[in-house]
Biopython code that builds the backbone (N, CA, C, O; Angstrom):
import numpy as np
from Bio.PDB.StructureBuilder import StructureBuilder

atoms = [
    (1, "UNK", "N", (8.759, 7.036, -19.568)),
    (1, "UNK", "CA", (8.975, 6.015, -18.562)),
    (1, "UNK", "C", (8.011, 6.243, -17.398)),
    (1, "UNK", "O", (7.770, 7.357, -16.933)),
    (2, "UNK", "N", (7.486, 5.111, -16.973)),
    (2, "UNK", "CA", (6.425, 5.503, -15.357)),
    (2, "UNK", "C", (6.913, 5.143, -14.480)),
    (2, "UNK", "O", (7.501, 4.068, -14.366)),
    (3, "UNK", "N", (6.725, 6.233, -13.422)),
    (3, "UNK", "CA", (7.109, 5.706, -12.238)),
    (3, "UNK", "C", (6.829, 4.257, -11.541)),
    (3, "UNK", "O", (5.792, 3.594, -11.542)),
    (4, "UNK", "N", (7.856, 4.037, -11.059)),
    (4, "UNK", "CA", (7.698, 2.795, -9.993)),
    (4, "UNK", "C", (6.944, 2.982, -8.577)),
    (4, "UNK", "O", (7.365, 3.719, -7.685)),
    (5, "UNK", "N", (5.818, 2.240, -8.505)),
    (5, "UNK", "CA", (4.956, 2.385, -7.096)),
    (5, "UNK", "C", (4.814, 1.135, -6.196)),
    (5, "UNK", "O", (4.657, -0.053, -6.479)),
    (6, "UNK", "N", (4.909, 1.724, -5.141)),
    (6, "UNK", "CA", (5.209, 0.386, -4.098)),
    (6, "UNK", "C", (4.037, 0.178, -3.994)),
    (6, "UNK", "O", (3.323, 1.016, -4.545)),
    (7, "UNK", "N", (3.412, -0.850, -3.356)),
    (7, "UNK", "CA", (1.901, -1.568, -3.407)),
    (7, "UNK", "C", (1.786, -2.364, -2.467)),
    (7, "UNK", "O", (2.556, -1.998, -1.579)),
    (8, "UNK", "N", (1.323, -3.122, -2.222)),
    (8, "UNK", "CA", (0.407, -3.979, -1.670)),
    (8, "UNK", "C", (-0.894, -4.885, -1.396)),
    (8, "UNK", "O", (-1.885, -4.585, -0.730)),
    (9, "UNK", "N", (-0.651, -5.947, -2.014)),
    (9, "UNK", "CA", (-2.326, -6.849, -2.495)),
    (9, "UNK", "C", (-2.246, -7.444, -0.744)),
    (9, "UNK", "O", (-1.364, -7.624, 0.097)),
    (10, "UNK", "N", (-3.745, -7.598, -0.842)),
    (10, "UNK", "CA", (-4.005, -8.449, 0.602)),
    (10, "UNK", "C", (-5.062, -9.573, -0.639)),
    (10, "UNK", "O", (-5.683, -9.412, -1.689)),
    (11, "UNK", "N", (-4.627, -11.078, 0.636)),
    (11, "UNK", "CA", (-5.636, -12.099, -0.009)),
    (11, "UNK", "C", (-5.807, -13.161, 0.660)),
    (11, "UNK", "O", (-4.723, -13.380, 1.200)),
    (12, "UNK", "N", (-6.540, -13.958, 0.946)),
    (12, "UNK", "CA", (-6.991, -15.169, 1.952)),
    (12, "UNK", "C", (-5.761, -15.443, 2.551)),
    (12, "UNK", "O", (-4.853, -15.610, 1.736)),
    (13, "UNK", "N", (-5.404, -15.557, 3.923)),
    (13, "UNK", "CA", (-4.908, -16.331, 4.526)),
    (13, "UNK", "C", (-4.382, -17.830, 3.823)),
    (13, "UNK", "O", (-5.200, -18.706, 3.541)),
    (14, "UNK", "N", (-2.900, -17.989, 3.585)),
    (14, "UNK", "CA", (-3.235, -19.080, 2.976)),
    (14, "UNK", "C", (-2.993, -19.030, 1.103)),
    (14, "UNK", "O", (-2.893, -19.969, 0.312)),
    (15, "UNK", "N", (-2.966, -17.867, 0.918)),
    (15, "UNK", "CA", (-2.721, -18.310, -0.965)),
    (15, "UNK", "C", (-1.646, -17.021, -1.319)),
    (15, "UNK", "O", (-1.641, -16.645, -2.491)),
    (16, "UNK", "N", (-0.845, -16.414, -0.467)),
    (16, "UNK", "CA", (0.219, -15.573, -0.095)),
    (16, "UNK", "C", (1.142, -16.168, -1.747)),
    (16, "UNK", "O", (1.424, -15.412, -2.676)),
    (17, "UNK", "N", (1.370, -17.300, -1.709)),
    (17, "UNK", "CA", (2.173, -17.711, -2.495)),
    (17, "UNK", "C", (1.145, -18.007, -4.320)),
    (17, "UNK", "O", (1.588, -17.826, -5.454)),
    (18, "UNK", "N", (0.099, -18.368, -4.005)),
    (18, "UNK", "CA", (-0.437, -18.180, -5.435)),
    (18, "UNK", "C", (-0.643, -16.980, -5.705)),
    (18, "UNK", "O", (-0.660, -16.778, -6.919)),
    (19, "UNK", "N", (-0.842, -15.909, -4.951)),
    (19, "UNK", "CA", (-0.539, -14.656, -5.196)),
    (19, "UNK", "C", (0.744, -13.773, -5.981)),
    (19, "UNK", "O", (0.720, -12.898, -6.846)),
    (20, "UNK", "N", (1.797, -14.412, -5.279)),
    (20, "UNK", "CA", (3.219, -13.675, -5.577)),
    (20, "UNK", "C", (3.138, -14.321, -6.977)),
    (20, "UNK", "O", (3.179, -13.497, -7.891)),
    (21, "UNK", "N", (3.040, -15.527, -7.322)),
    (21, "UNK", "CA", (3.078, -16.195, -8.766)),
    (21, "UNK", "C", (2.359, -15.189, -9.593)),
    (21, "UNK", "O", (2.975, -14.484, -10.393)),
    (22, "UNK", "N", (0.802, -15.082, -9.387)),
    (22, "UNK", "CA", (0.068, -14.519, -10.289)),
    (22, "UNK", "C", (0.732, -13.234, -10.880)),
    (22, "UNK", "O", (1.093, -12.909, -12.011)),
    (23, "UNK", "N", (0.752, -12.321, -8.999)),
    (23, "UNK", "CA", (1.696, -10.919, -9.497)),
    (23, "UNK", "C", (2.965, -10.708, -10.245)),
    (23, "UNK", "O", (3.436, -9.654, -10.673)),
    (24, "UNK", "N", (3.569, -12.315, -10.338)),
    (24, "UNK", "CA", (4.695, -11.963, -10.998)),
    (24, "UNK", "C", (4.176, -12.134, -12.649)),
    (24, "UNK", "O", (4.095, -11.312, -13.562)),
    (25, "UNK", "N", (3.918, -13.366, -12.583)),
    (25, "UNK", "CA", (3.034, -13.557, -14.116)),
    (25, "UNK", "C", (2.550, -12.865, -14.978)),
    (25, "UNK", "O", (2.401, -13.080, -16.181)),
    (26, "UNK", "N", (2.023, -11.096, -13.690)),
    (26, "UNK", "CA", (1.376, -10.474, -14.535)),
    (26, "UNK", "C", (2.209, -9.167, -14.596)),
    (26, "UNK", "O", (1.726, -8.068, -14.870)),
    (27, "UNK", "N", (3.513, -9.405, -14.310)),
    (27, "UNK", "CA", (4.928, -8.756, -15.131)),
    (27, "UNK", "C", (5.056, -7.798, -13.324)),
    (27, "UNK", "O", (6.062, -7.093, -13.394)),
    (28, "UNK", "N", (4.670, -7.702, -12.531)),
    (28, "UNK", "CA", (5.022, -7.459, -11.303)),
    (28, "UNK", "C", (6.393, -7.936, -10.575)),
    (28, "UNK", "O", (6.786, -9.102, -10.628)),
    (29, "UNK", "N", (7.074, -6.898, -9.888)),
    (29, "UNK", "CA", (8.438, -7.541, -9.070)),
    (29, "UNK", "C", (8.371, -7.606, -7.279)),
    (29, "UNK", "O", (8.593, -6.602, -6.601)),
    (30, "UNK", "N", (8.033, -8.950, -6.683)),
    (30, "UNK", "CA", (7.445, -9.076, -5.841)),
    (30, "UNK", "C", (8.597, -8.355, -5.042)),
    (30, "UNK", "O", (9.731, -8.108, -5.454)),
    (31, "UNK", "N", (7.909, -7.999, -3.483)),
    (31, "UNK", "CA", (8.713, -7.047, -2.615)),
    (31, "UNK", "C", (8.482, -7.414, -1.097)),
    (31, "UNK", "O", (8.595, -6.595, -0.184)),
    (32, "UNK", "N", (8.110, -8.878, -0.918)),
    (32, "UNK", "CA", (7.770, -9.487, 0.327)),
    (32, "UNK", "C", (6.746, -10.142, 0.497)),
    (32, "UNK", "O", (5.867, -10.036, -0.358)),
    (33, "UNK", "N", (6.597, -10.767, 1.315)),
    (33, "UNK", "CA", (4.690, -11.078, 1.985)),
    (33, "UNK", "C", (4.856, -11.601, 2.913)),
    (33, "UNK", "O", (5.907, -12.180, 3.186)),
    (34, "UNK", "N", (3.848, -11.533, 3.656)),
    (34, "UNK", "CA", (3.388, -11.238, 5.021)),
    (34, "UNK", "C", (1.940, -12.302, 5.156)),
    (34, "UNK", "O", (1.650, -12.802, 4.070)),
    (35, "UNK", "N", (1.004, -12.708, 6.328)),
    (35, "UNK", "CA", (0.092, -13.532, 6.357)),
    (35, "UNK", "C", (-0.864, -12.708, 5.628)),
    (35, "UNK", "O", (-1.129, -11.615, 6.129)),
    (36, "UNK", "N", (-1.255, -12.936, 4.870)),
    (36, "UNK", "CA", (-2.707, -12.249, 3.604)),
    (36, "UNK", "C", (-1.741, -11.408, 3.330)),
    (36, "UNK", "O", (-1.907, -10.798, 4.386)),
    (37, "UNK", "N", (-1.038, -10.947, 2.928)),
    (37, "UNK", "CA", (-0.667, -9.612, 1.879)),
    (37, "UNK", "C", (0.960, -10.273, 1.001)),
    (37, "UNK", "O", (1.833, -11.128, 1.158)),
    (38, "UNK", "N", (0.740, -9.681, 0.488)),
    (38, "UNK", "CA", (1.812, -9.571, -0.782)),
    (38, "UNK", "C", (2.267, -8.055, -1.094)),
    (38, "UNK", "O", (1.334, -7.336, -1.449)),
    (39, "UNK", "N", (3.445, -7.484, -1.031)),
    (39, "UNK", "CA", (4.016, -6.408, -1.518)),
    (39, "UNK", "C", (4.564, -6.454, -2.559)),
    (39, "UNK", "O", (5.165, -7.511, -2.752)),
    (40, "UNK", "N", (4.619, -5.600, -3.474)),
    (40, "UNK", "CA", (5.149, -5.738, -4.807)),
    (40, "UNK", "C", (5.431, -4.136, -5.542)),
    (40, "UNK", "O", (4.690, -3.196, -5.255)),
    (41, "UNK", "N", (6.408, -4.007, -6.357)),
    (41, "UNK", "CA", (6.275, -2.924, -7.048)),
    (41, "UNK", "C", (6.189, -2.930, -8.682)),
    (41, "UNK", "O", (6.841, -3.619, -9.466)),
    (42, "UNK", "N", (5.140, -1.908, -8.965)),
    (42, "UNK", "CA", (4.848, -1.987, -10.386)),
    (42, "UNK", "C", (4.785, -0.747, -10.629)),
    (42, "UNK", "O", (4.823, 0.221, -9.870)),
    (43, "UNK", "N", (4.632, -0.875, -12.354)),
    (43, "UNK", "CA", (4.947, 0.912, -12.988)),
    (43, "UNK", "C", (3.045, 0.447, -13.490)),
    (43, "UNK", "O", (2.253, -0.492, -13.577)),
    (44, "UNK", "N", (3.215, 2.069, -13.704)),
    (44, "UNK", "CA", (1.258, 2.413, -13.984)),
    (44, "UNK", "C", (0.417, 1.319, -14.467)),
    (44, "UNK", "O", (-0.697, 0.988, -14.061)),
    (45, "UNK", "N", (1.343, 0.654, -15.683)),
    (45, "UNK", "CA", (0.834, -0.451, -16.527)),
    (45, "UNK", "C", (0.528, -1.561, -16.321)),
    (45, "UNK", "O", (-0.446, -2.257, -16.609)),
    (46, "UNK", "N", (1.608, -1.727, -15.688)),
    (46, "UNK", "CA", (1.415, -3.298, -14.452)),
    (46, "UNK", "C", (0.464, -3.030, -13.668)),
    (46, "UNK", "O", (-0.408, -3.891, -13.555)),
    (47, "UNK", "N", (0.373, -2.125, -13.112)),
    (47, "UNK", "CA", (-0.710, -1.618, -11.923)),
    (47, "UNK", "C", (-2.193, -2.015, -12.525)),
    (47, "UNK", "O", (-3.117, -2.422, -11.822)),
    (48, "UNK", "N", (-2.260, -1.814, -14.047)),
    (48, "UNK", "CA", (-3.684, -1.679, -14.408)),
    (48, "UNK", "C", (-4.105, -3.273, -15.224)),
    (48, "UNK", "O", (-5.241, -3.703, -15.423)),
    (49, "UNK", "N", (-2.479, -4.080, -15.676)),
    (49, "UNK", "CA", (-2.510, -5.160, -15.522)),
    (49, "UNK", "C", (-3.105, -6.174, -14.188)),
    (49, "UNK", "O", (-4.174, -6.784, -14.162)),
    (50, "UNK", "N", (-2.359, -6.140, -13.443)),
    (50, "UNK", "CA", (-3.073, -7.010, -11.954)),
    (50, "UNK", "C", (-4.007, -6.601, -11.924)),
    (50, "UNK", "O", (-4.680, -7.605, -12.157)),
    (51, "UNK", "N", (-5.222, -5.201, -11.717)),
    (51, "UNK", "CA", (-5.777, -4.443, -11.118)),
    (51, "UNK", "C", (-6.878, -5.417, -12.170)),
    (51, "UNK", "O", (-7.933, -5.367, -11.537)),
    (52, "UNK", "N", (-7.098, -6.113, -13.216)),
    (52, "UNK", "CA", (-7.690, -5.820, -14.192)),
    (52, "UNK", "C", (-7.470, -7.531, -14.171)),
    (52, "UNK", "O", (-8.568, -8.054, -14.361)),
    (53, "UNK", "N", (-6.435, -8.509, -14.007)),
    (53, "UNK", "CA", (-5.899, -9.577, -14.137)),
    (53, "UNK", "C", (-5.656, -10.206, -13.143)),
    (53, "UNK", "O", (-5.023, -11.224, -13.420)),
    (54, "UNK", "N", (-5.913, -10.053, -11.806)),
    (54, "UNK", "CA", (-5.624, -10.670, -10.918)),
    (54, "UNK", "C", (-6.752, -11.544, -10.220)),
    (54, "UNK", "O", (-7.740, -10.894, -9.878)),
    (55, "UNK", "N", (-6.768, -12.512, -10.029)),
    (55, "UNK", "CA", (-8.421, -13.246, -9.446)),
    (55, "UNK", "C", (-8.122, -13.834, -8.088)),
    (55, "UNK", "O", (-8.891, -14.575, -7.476)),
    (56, "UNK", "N", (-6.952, -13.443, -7.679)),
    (56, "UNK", "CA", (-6.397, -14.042, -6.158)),
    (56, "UNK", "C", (-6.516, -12.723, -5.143)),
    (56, "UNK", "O", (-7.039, -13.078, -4.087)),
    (57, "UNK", "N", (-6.223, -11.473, -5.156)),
    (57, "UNK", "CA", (-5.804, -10.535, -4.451)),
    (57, "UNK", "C", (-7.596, -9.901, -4.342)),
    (57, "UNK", "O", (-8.556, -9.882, -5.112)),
    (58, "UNK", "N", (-7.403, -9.576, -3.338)),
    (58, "UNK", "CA", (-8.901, -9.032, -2.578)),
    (58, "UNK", "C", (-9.024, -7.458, -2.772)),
    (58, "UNK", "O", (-9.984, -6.880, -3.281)),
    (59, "UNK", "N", (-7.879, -6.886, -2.275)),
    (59, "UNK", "CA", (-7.718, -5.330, -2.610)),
    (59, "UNK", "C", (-5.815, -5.346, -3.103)),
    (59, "UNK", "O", (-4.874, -6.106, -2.878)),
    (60, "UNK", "N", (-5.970, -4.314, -3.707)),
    (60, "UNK", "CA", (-4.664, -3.590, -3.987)),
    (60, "UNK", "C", (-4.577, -1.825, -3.243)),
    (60, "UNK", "O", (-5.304, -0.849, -3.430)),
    (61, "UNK", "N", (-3.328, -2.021, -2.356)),
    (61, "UNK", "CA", (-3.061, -1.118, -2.014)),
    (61, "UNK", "C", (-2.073, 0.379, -2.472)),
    (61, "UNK", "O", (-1.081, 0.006, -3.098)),
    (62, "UNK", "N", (-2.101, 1.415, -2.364)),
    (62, "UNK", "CA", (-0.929, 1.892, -2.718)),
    (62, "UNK", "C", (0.341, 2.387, -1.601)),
    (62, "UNK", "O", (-0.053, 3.180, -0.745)),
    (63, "UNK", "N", (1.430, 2.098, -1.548)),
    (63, "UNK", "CA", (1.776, 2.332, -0.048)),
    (63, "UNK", "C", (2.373, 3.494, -0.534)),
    (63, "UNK", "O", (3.229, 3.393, -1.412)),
    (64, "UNK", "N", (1.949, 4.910, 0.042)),
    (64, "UNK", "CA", (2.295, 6.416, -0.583)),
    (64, "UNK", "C", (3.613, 6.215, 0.578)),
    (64, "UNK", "O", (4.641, 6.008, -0.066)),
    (65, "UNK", "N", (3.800, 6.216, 1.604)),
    (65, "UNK", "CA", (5.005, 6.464, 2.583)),
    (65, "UNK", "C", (4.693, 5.705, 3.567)),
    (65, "UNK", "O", (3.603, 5.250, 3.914)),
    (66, "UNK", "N", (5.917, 5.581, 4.074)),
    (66, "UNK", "CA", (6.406, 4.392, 5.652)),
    (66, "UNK", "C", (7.402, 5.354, 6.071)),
    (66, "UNK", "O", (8.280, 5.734, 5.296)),
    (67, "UNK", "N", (7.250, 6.004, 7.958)),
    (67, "UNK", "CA", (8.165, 6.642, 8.332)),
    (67, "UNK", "C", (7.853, 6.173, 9.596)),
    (67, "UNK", "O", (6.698, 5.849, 9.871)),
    (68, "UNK", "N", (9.125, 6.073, 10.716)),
    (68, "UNK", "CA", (8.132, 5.706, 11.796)),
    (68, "UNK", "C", (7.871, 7.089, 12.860)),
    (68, "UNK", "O", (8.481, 8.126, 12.597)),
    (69, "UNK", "N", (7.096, 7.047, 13.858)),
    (69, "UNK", "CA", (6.186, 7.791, 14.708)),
    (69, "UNK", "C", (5.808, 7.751, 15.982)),
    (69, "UNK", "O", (4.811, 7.178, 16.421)),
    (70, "UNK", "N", (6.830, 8.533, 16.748)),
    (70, "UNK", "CA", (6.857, 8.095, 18.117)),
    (70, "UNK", "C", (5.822, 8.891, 19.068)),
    (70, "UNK", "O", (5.385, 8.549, 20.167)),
    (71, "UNK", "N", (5.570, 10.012, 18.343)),
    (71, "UNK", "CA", (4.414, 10.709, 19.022)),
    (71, "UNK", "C", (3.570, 11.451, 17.631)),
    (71, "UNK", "O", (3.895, 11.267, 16.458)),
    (72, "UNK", "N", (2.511, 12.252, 18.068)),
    (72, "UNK", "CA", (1.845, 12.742, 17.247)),
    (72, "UNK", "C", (2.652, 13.546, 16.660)),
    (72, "UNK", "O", (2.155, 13.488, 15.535)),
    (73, "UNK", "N", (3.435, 14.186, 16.568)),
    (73, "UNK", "CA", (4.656, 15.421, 15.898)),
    (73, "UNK", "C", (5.019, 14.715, 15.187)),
    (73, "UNK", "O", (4.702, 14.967, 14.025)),
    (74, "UNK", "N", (5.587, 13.869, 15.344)),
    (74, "UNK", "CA", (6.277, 12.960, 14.187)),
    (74, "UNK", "C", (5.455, 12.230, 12.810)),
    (74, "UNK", "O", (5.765, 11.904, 11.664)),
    (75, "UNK", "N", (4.310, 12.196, 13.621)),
    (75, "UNK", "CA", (2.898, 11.432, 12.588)),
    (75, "UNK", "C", (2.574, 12.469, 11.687)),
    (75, "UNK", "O", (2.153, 12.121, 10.583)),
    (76, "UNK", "N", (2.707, 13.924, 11.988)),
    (76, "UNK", "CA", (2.154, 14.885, 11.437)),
    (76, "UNK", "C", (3.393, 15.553, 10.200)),
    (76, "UNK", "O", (3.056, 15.952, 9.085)),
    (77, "UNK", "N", (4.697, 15.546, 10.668)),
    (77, "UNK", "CA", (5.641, 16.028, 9.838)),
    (77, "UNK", "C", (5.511, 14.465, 8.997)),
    (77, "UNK", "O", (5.282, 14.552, 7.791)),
    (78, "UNK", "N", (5.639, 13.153, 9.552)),
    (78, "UNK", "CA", (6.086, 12.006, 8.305)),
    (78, "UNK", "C", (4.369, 12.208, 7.450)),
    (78, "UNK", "O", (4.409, 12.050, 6.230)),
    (79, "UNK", "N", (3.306, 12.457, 7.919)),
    (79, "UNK", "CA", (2.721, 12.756, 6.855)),
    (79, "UNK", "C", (2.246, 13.792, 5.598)),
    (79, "UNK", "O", (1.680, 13.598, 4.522)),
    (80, "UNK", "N", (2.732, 14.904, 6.240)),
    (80, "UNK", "CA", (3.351, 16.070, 5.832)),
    (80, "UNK", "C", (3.863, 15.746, 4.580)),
    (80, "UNK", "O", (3.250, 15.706, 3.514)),
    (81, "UNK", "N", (5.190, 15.487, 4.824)),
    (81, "UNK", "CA", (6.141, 15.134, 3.740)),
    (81, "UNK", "C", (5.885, 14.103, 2.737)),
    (81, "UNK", "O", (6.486, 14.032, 1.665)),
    (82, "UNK", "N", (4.846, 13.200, 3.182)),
    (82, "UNK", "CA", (4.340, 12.437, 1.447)),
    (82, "UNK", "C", (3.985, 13.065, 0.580)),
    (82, "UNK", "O", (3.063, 13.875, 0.683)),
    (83, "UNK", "N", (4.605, 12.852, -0.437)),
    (83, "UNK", "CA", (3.968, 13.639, -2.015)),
    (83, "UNK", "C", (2.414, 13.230, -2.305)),
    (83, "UNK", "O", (2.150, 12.162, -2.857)),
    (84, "UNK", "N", (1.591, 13.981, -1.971)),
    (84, "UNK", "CA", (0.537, 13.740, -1.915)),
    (84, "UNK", "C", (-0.183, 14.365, -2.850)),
    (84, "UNK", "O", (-1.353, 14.088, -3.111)),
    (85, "UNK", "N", (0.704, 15.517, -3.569)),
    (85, "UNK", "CA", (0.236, 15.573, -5.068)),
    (85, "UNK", "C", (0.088, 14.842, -6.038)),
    (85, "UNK", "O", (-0.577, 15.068, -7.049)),
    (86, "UNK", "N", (0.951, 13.560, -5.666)),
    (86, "UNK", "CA", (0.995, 12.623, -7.194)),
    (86, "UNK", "C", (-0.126, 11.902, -7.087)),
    (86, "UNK", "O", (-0.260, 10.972, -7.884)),
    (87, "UNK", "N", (-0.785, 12.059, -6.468)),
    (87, "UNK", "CA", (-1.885, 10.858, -6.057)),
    (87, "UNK", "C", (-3.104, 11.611, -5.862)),
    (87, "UNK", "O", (-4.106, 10.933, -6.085)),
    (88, "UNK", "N", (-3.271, 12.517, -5.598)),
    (88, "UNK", "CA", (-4.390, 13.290, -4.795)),
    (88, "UNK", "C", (-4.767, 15.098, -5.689)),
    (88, "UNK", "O", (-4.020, 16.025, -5.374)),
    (89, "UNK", "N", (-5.674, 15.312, -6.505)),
    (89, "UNK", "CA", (-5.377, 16.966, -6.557)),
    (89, "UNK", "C", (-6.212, 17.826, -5.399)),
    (89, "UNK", "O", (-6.988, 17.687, -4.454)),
    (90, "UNK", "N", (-5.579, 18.678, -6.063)),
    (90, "UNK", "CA", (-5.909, 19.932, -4.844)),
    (90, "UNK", "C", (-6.689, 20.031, -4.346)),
    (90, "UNK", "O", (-6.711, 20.077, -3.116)),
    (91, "UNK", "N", (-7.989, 20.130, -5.326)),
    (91, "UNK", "CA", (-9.403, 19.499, -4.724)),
    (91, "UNK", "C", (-10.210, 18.277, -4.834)),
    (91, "UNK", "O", (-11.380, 17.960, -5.052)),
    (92, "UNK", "N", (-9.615, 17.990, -4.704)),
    (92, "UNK", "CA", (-10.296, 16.228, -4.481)),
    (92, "UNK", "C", (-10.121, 15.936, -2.499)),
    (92, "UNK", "O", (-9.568, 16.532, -1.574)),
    (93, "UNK", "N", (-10.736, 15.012, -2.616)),
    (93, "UNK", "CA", (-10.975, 14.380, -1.433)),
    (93, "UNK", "C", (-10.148, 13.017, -1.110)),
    (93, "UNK", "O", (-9.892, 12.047, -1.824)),
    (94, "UNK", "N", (-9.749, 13.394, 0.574)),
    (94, "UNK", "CA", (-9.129, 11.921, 0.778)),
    (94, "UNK", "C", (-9.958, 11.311, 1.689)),
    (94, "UNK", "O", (-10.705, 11.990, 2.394)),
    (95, "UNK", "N", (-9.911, 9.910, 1.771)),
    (95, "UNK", "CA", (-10.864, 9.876, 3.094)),
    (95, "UNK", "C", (-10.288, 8.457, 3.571)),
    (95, "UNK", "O", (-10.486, 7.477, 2.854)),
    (96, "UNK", "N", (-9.526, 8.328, 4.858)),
    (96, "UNK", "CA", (-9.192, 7.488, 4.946)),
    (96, "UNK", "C", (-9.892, 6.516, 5.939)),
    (96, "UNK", "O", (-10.053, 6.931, 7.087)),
    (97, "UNK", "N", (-10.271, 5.426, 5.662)),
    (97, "UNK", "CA", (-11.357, 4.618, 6.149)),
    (97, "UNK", "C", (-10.745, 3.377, 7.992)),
    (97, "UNK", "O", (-11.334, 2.873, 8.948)),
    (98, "UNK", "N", (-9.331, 3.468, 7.498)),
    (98, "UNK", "CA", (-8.613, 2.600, 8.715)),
    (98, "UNK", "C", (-7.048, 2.800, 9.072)),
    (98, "UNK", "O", (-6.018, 2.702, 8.405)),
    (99, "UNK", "N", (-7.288, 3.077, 10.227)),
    (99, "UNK", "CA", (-5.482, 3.617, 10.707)),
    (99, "UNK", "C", (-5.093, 2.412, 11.511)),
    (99, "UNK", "O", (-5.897, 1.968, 12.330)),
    (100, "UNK", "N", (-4.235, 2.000, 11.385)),
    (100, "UNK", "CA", (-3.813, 1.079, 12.353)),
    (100, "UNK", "C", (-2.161, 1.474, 12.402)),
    (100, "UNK", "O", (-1.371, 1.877, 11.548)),
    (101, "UNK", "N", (-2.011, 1.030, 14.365)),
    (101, "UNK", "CA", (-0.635, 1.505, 14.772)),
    (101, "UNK", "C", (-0.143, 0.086, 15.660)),
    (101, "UNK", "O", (-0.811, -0.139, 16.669)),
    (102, "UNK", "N", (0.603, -0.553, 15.449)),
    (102, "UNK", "CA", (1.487, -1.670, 15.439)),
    (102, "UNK", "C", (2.818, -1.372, 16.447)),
    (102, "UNK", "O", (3.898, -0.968, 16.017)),
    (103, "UNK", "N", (2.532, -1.647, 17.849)),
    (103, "UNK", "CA", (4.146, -1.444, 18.419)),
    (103, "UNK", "C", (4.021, -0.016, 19.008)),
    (103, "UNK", "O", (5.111, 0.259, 19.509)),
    (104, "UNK", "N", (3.329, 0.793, 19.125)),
    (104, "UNK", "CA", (3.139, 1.880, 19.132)),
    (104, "UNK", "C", (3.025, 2.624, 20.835)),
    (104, "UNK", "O", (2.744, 1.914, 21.801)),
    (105, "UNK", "N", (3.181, 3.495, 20.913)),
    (105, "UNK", "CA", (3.055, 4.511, 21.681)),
    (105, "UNK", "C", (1.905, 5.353, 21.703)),
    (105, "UNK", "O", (1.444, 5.760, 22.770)),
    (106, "UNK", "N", (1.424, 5.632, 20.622)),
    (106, "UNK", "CA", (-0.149, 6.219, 19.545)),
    (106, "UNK", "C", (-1.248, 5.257, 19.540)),
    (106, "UNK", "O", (-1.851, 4.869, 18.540)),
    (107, "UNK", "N", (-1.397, 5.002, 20.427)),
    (107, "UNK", "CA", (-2.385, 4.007, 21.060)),
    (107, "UNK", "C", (-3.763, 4.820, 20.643)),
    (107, "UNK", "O", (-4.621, 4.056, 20.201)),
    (108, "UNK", "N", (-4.193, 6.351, 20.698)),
    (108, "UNK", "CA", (-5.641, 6.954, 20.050)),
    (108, "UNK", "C", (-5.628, 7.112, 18.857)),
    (108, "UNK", "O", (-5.279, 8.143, 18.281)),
    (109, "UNK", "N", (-6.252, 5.456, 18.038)),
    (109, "UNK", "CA", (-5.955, 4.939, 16.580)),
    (109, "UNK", "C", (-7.497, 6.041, 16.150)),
    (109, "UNK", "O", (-7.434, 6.705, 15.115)),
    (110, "UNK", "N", (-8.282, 6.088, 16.694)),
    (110, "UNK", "CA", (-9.060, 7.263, 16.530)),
    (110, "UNK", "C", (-8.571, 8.881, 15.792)),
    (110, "UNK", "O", (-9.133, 9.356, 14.805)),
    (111, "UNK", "N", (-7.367, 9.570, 16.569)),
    (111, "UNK", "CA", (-6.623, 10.227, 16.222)),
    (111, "UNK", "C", (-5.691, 10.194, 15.153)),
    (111, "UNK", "O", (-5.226, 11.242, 14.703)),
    (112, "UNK", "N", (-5.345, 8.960, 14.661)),
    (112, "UNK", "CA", (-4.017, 8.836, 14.207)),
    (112, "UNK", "C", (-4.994, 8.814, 12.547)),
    (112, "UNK", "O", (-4.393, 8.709, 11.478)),
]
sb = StructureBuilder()
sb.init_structure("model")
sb.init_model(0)
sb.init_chain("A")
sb.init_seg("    ")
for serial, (resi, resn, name, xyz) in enumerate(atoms, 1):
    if name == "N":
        sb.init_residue(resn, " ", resi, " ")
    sb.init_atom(name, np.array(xyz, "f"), 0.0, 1.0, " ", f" {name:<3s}", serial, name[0])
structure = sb.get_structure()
């Protein structure tokens, strides 16, 4: 059996809903949407279905964890605690290209 992974497609402003269709079509169980994005969760297969089948979605995301973060301590233990083995080995590289903080207190998105 494969795990279930939470996700996230982003896609034009505007086709939010031909999106959720496609993702469902392509055996996906939608999990919200938002202006350009679509959330959804799929197991490995589905994942490589859309990933491979989808002609609406711009990127696919993986959402590893959501905790919230009132100061840097908190940013550091909620990222801490993502299983970041299942996704990442020991030596490999992460490199994360954009942080964004929404509502926040952590205003040095530089830092974060």
């Amino acid at each position: 059996m494969n795990n279930i992974l939470r996700l996230s497609a982003s896609c034009a402003v505007g086709l939010e809903k031909v999106l959720s269709a496609e993702l469902e079509r392509l055996g996906a169980t939608l999990a919200g949407r938002s202006s350009g994005r679509v959330n959804f969760t799929a197991d490995s297969v589905i994942l490589a279905r859309v990933l491979i089948g989808s002609r609406t979605a711009d990127r696919v995301f993986l959402i590893a964890g959501r905790f919230p973060a009132r100061d840097f301590g908190e940013l550091f233990e909620g990222s801490r605690n993502i299983p970041w083995e299942r996704w990442v080995g020991k030596n490999d590289r992460l490199v994360i290209e954009k942080a964004r903080a929404a509502r926040s207190a952590l205003a040095a998105q530089n830092a974060i």
